[in-house]
N, C-alpha and C positions, 0 to 999 in steps of 0.2 A: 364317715367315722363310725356310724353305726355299723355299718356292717364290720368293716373293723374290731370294732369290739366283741361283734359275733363270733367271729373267727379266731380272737384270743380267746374266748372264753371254749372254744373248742378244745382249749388243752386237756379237755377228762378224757378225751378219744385220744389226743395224741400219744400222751401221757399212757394210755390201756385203760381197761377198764378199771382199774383200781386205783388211778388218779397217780402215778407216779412211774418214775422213771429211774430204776435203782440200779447201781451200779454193782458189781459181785463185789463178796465179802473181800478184803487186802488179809494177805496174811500179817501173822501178830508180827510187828517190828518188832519186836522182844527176841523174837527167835533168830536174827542176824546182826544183832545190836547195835541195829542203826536207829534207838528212839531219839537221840540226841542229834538227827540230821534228816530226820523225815518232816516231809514238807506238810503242816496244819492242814487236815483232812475239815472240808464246810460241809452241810447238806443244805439245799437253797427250798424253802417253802414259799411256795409261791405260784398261784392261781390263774395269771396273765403268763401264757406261753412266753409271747418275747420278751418279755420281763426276764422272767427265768432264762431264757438264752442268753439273755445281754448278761447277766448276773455271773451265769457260767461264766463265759467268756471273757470277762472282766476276771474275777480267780486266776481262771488258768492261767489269764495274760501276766498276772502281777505273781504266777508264784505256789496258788492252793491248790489242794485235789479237791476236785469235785466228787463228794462220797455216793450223790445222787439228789435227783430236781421231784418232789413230792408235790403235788397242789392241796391238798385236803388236811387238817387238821389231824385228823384219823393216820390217816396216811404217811403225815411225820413222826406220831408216835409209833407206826410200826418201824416205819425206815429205820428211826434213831434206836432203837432197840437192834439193830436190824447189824448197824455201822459201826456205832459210837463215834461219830463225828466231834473234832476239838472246839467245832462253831456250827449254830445255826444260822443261817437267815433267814429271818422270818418274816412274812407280812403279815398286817394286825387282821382285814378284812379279806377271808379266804372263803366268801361264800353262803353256799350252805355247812352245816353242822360246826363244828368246834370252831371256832375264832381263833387266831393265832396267839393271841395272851394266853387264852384256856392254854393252847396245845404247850404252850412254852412253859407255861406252870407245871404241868403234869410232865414233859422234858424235864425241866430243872431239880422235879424232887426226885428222879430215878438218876441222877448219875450227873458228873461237877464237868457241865458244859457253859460256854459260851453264847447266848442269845444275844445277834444283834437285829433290830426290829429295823424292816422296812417300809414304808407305806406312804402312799398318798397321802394321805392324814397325816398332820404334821402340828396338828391344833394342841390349843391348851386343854383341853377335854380330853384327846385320847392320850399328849402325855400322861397327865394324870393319872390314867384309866393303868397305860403302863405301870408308873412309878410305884402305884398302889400294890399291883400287883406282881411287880419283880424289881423292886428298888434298885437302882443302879446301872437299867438299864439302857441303853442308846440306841436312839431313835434316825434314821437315816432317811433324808427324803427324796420319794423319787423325782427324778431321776437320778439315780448313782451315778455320782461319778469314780471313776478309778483312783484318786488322789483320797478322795473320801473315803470308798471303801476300806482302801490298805490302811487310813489311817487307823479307822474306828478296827479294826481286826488287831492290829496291830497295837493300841494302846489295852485292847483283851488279854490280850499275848502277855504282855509286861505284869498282869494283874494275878497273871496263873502260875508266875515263875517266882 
């Protein structure tokens, strides 16, 4: 298992050296006026390699585009700048430098996204630590499941229409 978890935490190599893994910009759906039938663009933050595969994977399978898989705090706020993705998912405990709260605070005051939080930690301390600091946010523990996923995306969805 340890080793294991060596080789997930290899994701900063897989990833490049700038901790992500971004997809080229879409063009505007404005310009062929299909915003009323394009499918919710996620970008998946998230530190644990197969985590973020499985995450992917799960999306695709149910539906989303994957705008791009980031590991670093740092690294989601250039992505999301980068995208503008309709959701994040985010995990709380990414490491070194910015924690996913931080990155998702600083997400949230630049432009009207969806954060849904995923993480190990599923305690009453890190809700909290959540609730505090992005009121109304949802917490998904791992492991996702796909019934879970699309739910909690999907009652976001309802909240932005």
């Amino acid at each position: 298992m340890i080793l294991l978890r060596g080789v997930m935490r290899a994701s900063e190599a897989l990833f490049g050296s700038e901790g992500h893994r971004p997809r080229p910009p879409l063009n505007d759906p404005s310009d062929d006026g299909a915003t009323d039938q394009r499918r919710l663009r996620v970008m998946i933050v998230e530190d644990e390699l197969f985590v973020a595969m499985h995450l992917e994977s799960v999306l695709e399978e149910i539906g989303y585009e994957v705008t791009g898989i980031v590991s670093s705090g740092e690294s989601a706020l250039e992505e999301f700048s980068l995208q503008k993705p309709d959701f994040v998912l985010m995990d709380i405990n990414l490491g070194v430098g910015i924690n996913g709260i931080a990155a998702a605070q600083q997400i949230r005051s630049t432009g009207d996204v969806e954060i849904i939080f995923v993480s190990a930690y599923s305690d009453a301390a890190t809700r909290t630590r959540v609730e505090a600091a992005l009121p109304g946010s949802r917490i998904l523990s791992k492991p996702v499941t796909p019934s879970g996923l699309k739910s909690a995306i999907e009652a976001h969805a309802l909240k932005r229409q």
